[in-house]
C-alpha positions as CSV (number, residue, x, y, z in Angstrom):
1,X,1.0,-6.8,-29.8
2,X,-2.2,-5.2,-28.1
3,X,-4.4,-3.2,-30.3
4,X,-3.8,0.0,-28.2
5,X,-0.2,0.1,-29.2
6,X,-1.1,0.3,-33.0
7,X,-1.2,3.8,-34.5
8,X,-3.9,3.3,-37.0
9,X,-3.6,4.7,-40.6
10,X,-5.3,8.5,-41.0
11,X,-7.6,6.4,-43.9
12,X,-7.7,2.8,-42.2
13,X,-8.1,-0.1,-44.6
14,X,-8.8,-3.2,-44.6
15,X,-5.7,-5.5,-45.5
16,X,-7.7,-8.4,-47.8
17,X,-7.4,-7.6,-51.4
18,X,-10.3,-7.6,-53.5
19,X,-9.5,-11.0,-55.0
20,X,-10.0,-12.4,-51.5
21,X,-13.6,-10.1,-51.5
22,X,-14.6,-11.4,-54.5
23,X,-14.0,-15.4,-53.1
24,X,-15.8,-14.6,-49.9
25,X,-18.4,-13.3,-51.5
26,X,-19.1,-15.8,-54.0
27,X,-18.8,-18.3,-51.2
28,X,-21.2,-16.8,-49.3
29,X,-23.4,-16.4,-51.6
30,X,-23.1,-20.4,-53.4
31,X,-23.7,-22.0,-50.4
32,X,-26.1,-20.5,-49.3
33,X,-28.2,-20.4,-52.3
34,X,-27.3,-24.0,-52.1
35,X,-28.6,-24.6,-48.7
36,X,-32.1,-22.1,-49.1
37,X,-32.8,-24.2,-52.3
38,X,-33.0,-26.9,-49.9
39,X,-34.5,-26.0,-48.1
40,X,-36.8,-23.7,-50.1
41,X,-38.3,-26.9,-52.2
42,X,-39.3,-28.5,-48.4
43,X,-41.4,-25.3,-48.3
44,X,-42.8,-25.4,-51.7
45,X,-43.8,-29.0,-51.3
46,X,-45.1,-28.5,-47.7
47,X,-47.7,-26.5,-49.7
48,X,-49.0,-28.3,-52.5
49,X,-47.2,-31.7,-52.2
50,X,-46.8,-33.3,-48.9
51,X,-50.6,-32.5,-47.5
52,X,-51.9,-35.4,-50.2
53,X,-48.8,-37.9,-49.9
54,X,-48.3,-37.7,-45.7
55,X,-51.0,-36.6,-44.8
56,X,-54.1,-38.1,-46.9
57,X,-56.2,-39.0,-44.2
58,X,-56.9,-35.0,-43.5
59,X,-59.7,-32.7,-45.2
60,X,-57.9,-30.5,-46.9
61,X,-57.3,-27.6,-44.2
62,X,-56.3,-30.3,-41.8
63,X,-53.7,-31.6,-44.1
64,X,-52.2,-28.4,-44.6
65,X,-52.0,-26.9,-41.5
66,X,-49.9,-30.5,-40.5
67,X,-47.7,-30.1,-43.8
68,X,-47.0,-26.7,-42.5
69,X,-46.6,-27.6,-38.9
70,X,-43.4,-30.1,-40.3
71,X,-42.3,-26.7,-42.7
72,X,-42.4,-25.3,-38.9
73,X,-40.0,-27.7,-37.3
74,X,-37.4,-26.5,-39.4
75,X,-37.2,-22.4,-37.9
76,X,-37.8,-24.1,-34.3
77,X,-35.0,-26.8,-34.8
78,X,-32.5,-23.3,-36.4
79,X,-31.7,-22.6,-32.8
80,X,-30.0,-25.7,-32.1
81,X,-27.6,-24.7,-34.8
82,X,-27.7,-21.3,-33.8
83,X,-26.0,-22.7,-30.5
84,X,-24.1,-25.3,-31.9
85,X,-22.2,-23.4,-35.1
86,X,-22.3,-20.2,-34.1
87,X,-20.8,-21.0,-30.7
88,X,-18.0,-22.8,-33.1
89,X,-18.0,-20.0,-35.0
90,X,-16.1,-17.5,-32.4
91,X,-14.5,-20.9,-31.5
92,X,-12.8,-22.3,-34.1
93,X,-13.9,-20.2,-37.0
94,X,-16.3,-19.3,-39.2
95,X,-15.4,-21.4,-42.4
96,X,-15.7,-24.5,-40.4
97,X,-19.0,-24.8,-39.5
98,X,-19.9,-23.6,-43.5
99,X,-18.7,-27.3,-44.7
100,X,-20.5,-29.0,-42.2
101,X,-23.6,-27.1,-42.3
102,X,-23.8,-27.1,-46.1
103,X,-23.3,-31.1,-45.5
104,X,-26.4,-31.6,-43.2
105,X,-28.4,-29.9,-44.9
106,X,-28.0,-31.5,-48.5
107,X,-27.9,-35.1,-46.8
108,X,-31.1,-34.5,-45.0
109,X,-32.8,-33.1,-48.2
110,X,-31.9,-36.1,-50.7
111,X,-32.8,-38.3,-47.7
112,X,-36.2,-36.8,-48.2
113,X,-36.4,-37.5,-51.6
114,X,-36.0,-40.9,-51.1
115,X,-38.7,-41.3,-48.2
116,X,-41.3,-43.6,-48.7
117,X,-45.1,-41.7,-48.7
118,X,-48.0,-42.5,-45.8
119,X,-49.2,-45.3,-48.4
120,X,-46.0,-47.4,-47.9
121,X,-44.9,-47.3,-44.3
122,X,-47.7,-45.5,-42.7
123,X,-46.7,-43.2,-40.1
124,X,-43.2,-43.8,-39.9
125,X,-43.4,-42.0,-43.3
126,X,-44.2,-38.6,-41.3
127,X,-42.5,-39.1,-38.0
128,X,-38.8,-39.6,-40.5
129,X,-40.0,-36.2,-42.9
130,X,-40.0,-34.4,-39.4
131,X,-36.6,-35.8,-38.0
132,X,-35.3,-34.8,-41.6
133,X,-36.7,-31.3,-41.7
134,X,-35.6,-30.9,-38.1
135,X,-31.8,-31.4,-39.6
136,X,-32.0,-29.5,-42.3
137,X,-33.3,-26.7,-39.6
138,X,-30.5,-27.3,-37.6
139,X,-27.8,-27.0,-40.8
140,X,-29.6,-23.7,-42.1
141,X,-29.0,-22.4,-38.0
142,X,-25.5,-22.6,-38.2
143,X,-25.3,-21.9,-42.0
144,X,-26.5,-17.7,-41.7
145,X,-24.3,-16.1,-39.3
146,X,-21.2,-17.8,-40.5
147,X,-22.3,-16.9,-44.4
148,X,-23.0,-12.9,-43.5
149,X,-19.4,-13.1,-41.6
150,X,-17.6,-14.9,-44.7
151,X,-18.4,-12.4,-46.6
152,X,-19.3,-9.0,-44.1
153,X,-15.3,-9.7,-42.7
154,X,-13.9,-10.3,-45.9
155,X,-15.2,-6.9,-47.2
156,X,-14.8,-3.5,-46.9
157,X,-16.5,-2.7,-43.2
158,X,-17.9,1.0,-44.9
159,X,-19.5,-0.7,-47.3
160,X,-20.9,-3.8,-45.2
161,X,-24.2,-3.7,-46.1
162,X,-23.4,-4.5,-50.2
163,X,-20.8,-7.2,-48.7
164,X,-22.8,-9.0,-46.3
165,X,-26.3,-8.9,-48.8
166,X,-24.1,-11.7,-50.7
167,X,-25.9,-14.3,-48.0
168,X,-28.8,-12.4,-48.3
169,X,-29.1,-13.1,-51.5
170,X,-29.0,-16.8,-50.7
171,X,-33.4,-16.9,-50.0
172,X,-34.0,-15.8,-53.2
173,X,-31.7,-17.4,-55.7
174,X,-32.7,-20.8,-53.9
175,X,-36.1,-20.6,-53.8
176,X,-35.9,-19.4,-57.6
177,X,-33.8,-22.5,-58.6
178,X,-36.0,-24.4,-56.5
179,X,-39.9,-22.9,-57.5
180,X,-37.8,-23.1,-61.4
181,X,-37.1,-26.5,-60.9
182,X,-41.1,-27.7,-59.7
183,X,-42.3,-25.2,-62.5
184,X,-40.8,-27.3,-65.3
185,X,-41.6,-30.3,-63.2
186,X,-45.2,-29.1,-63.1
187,X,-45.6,-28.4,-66.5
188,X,-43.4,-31.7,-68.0
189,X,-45.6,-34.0,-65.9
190,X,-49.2,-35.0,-65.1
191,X,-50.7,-34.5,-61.9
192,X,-50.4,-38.4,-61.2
193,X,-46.9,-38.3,-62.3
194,X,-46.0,-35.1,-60.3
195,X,-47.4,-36.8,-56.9
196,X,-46.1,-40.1,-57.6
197,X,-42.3,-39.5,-58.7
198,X,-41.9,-35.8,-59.8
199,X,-41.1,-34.1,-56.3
200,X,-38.7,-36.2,-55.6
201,X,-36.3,-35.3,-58.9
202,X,-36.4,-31.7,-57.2
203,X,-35.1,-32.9,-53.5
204,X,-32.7,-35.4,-55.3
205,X,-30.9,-33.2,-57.8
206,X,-29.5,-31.3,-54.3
207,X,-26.6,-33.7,-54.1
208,X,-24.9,-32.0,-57.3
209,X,-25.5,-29.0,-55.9
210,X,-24.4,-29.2,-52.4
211,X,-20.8,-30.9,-53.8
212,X,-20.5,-27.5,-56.1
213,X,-20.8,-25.7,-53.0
214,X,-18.4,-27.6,-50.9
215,X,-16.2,-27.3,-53.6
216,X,-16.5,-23.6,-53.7
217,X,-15.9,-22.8,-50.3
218,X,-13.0,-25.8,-48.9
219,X,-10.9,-23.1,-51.4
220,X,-11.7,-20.3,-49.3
221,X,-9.4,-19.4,-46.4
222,X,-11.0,-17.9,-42.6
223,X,-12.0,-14.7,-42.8
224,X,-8.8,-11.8,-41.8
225,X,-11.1,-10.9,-37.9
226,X,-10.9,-14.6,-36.7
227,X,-7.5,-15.3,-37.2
228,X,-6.6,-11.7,-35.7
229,X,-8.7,-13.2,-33.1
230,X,-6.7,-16.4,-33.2
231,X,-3.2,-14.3,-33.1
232,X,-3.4,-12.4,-30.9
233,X,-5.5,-15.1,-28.3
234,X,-8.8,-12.7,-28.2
235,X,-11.4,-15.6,-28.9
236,X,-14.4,-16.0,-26.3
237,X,-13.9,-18.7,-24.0
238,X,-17.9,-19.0,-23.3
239,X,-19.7,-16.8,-26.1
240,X,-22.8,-18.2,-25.5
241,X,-23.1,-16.6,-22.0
242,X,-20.9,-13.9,-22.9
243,X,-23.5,-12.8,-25.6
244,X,-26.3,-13.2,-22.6
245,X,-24.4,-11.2,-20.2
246,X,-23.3,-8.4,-22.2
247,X,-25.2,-8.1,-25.0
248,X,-28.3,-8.1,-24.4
249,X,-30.1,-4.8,-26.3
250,X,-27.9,-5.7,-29.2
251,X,-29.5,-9.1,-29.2
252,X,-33.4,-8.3,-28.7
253,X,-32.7,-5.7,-31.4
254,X,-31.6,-7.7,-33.8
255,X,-33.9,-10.1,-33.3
256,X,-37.0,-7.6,-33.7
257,X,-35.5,-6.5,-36.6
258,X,-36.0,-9.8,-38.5
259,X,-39.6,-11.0,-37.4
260,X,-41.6,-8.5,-39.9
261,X,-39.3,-9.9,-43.1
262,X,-39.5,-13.2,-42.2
263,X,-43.7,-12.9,-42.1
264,X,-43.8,-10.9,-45.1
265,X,-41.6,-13.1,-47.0
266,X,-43.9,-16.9,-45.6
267,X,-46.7,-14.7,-46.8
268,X,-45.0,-14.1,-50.4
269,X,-43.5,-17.3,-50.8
270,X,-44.9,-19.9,-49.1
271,X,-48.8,-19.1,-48.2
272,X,-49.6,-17.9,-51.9
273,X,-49.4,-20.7,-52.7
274,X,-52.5,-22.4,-50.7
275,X,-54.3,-19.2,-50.9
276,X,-53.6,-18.8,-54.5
277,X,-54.6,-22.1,-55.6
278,X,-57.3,-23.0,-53.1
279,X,-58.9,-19.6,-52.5
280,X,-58.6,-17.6,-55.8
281,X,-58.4,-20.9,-57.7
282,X,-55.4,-19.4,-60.0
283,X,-53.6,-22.9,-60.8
284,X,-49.5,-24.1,-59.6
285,X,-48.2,-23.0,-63.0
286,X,-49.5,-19.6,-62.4
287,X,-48.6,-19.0,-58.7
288,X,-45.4,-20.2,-58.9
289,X,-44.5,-18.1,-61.7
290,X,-45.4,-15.2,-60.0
291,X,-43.2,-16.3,-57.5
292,X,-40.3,-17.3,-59.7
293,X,-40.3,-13.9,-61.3
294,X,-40.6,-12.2,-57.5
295,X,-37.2,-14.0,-56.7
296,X,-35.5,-13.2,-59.9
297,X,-35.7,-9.8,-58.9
298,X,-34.8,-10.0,-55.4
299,X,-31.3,-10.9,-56.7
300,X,-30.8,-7.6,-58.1
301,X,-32.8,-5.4,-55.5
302,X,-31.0,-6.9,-52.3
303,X,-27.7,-5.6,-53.0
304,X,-29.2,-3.0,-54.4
305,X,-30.8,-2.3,-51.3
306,X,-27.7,-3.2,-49.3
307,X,-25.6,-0.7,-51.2
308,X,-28.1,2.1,-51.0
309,X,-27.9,1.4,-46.7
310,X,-24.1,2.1,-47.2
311,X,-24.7,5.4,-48.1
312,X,-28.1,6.4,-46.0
313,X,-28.5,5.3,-42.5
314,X,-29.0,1.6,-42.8
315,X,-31.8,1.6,-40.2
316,X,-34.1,4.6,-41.9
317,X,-33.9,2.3,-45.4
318,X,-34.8,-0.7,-43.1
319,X,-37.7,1.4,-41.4
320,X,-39.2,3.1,-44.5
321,X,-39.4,-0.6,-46.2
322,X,-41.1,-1.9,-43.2
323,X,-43.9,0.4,-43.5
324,X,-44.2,-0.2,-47.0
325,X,-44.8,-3.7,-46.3
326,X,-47.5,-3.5,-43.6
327,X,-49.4,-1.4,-46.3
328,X,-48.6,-3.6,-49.2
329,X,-50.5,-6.4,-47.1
330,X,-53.8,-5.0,-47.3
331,X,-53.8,-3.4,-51.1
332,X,-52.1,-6.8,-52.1
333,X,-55.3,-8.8,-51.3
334,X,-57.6,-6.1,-52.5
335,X,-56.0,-6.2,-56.1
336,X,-56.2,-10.1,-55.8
337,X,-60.3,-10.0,-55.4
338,X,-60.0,-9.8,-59.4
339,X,-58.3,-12.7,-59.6
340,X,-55.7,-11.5,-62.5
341,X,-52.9,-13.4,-63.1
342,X,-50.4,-10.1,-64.3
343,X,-52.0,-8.7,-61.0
344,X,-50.7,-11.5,-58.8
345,X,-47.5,-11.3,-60.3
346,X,-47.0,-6.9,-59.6
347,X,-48.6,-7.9,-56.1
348,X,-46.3,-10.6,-55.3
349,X,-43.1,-8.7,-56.9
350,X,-44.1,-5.2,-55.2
351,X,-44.3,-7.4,-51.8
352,X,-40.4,-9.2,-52.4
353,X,-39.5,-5.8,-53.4
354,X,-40.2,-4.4,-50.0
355,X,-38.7,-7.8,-48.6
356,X,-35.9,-6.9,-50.2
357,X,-35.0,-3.6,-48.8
358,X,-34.9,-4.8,-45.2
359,X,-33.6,-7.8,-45.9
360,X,-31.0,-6.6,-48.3
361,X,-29.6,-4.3,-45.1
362,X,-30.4,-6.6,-42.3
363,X,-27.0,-8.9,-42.1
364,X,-25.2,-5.9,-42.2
365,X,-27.3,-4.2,-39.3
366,X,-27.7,-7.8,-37.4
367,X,-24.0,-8.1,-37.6
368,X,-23.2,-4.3,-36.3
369,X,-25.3,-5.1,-33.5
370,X,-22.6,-6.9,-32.1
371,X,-18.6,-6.9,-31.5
372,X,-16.3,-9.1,-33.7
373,X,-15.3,-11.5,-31.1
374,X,-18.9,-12.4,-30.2
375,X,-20.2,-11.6,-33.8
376,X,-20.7,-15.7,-34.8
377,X,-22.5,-16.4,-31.7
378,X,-24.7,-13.1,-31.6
379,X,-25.6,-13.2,-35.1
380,X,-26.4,-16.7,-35.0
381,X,-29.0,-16.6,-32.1
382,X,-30.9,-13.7,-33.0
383,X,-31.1,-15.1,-36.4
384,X,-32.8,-18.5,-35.5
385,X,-34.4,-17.2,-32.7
386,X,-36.4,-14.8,-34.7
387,X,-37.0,-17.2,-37.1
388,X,-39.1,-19.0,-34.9
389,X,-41.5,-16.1,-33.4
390,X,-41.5,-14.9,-37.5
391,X,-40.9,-17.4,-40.3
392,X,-41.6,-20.2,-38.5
393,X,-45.2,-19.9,-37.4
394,X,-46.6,-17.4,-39.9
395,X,-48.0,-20.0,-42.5
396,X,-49.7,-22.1,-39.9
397,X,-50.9,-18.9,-38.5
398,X,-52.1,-17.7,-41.9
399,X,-54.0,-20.2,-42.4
400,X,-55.5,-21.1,-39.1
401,X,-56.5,-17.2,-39.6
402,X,-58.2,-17.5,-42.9
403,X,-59.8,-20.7,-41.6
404,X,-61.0,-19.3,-39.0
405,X,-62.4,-15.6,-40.2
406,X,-62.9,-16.6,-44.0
407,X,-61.3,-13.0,-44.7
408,X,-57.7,-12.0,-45.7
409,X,-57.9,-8.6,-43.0
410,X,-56.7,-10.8,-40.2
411,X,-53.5,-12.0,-42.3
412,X,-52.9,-8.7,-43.6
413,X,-53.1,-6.9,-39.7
414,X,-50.7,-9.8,-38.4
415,X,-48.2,-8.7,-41.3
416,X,-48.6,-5.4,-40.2
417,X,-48.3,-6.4,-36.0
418,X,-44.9,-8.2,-36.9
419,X,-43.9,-4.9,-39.4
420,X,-44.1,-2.6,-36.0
421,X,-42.1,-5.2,-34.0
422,X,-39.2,-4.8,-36.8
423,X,-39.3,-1.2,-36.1
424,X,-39.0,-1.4,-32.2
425,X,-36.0,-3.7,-33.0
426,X,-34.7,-0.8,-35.2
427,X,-35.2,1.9,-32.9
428,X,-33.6,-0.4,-30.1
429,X,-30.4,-1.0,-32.1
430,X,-27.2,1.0,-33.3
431,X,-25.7,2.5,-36.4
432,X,-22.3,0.9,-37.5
433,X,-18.8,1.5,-35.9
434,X,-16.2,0.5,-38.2
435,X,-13.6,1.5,-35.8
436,X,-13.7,-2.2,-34.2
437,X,-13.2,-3.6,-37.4
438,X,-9.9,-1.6,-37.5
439,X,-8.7,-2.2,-34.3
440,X,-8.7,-5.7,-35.8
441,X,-7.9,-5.6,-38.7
442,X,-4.9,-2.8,-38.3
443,X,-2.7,-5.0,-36.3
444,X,-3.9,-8.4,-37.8
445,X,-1.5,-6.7,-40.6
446,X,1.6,-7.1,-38.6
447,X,0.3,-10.6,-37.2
448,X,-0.3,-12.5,-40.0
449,X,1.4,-10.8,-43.1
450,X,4.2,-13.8,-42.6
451,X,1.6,-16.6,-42.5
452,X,1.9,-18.5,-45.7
453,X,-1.6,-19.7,-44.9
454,X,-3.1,-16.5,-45.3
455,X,-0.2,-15.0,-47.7
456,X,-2.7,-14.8,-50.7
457,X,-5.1,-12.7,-48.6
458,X,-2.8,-9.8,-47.6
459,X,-2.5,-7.4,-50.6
460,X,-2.0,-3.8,-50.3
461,X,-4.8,-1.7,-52.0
């Protein structure tokens, strides 16, 4: 039956009860914690780890600008999988690509925690920690847009932004189990011990968690849009090129809007801890506690911030914290001068604070950007692509900047630079229209009510 020849309901909702909400959301949210953990310990290690154990030949800001170009190769490996999975995504559905992406990911991290150091093999060591990090780049590629549309179609679409934060929340919760994990590593071992064997307990233990997370979501059906899709024969045929033919605004917008989080959160997460330790001479314990307690947080503020964009215009909450966070830059490495521990811990929580309320709203306003059928694919490149011109080279860049000047203004005004571009994506993209939702979901009613596949999903509310 065609869409146009449904009569929609005066107060449309959407036919998944909210036991199939609940799923999709937990889903979303598992795996991907799962996956950011990951890939989230690669990070941490990149930093105070690998620059001794693959690169020792290097003075110390040699060695960690290469430990940081291999944390680099996994934002500009995410487009592959941006292509691949989300592609497959439109294609064949969005649960799909979920199981294998949380698979490549989790193989290539305990892979890494079995790799010999420089000392053993030489540079073969290096040359396999890139091909490694370069799949679990690709896995986390594919592994965003279908997490945000796991649990953003499964929800209600007037209260998207809550829904779709459950993948949001992924960053944080892993890089708290994983910055948890080397804290207690840290502080149970010696230095020696830590280099020599510890790291690797923290890559390892990923195995356990990436089989919870497969278990969690080979229960979970596809979401209610794709198989309305599916019935009523509405899929893409070429969604790559469709997305580049029709959608470009939507795209560049979206793409804007992720490259001032993504350099505010390298700064938070991943630069403090050089500049902590090597500039301000705080030690790991302290750094990553300040950290650890940072992420703890963000697991309350980003639906928090997500739910507060359901109810004020998702883009002005998004706006307001990007200015927050190109001024937090420059009073954040003023208050460290001091050097105070409780210091670095409000600076570094403020700064995930106003991570948290664009990145609590952003999968809700990356995924409006764009209609359902080409949602996967759209969602999926502007996602990785950004992650490359944002995530991806801010540490190097950070550091190469402090290197170079021997002054933290240069790293706050790049902050800032990428701050403004999240704005122009902001101002280049569109509020939400829920009314393509329901000319989805509405008839998907009458489609599928009789599938026994998706039986358990069709309640009435």
């Amino acid at each position: 039956m065609a869409a146009s020849s449904v009569t929609a309901p005066a107060d449309p909702k959407p036919f998944v009860g909210r036991k199939g909400m609940y799923k999709a959301f937990a889903a979303s949210l598992t795996g991907t914690a799962l996956e950011f953990y990951d890939f989230a310990v690669y990070s941490a290690a990149a930093a105070i780890v690998f620059p001794l154990i693959f690169f020792p030949a290097s003075d110390p800001v040699t060695g960690t600008l290469l430990a940081f170009s291999t944390y680099a190769v996994g934002y500009i490996s995410r487009p592959v999988g941006g292509i691949i999975f989300g592609r497959l995504g439109d294609e064949i559905g969005r649960k799909k690509i979920l199981v294998i992406t949380l698979m490549l990911i989790g193989a290539a991290t305990f892979l890494i925690g079995l790799l010999p150091t420089y000392g053993s093999i030489g540079i073969i060591a290096p040359a396999i920690l890139v091909f490694l990090r370069f799949a679990q780049g690709v896995g986390v590629g594919g592994e965003w847009g279908g997490a945000v549309l796991l649990s953003s179609e499964f929800g209600d679409p007037n209260r998207r932004g809550f829904w779709a934060s459950a993948a949001q929340i992924g960053p944080p919760a892993g890089n708290l189990m994983a910055n948890g994990v080397l804290a207690v590593l840290t502080m149970a071992l010696s230095e020696e011990d830590f280099l020599n064997f510890g790291w690797r307990i923290a890559f390892l233990i990923s195995a356990l968690l990436v089989a919870f997370g497969l278990w969690i979501r080979l229960k979970l059906e596809d979401t209610p849009i794709f198989k309305a899709m599916e019935a009523k024969g509405d899929k893409p045929k070429s969604p790559i090129r469709e997305v580049l033919a029709t959608q470009r605004r939507p795209l560049i917008a979206a793409m804007l809007s992720r490259i001032g989080p993504d350099v505010l959160y390298a700064l938070c997460t991943v630069f403090m801890l050089t500049y902590g330790i090597q500039k301000l001479g705080f030690d790991r314990g302290q750094v990553l506690v300040a950290v650890l307690i940072g992420s703890a947080l963000q697991i309350f503020t980003m639906p928090l911030a997500g739910a507060i964009s359901d109810h004020i215009n998702r883009r002005l909450v998004y706006a307001i914290a990007a200015v927050a966070a190109a001024v937090w830059g420059y009073l954040f490495f003023i208050v460290l001068e001091g050097r105070s521990p409780v210091m670095l811990i409000v600076g570094t929580v403020l700064g995930l604070l106003c991570h948290s309320f664009m990145y609590g709203p952003q999968a809700a306003f990356v995924v409006e950007q764009f209609s359902p059928r080409l949602r996967s694919t759209g969602s999926s490149l502007a996602y990785t692509f950004a992650g490359i011109i944002g995530g991806a080279i801010a540490p190097f860049m950070f550091t190469l900047l402090l290197s170079t000047f021997n002054s933290w203004v240069p790293v706050a005004i790049y902050l800032s630079v990428a701050c403004l571009l999240t704005l122009v994506g902001l101002a280049l993209g569109r509020d939400s229209d829920v009314a393509e939702d329901q000319e989805y979901l509405q008839p998907s009613t009458e489609l599928v009510e009789n599938d026994p596949a998706v039986n358990e999903l069709v309640e009435a509310r």
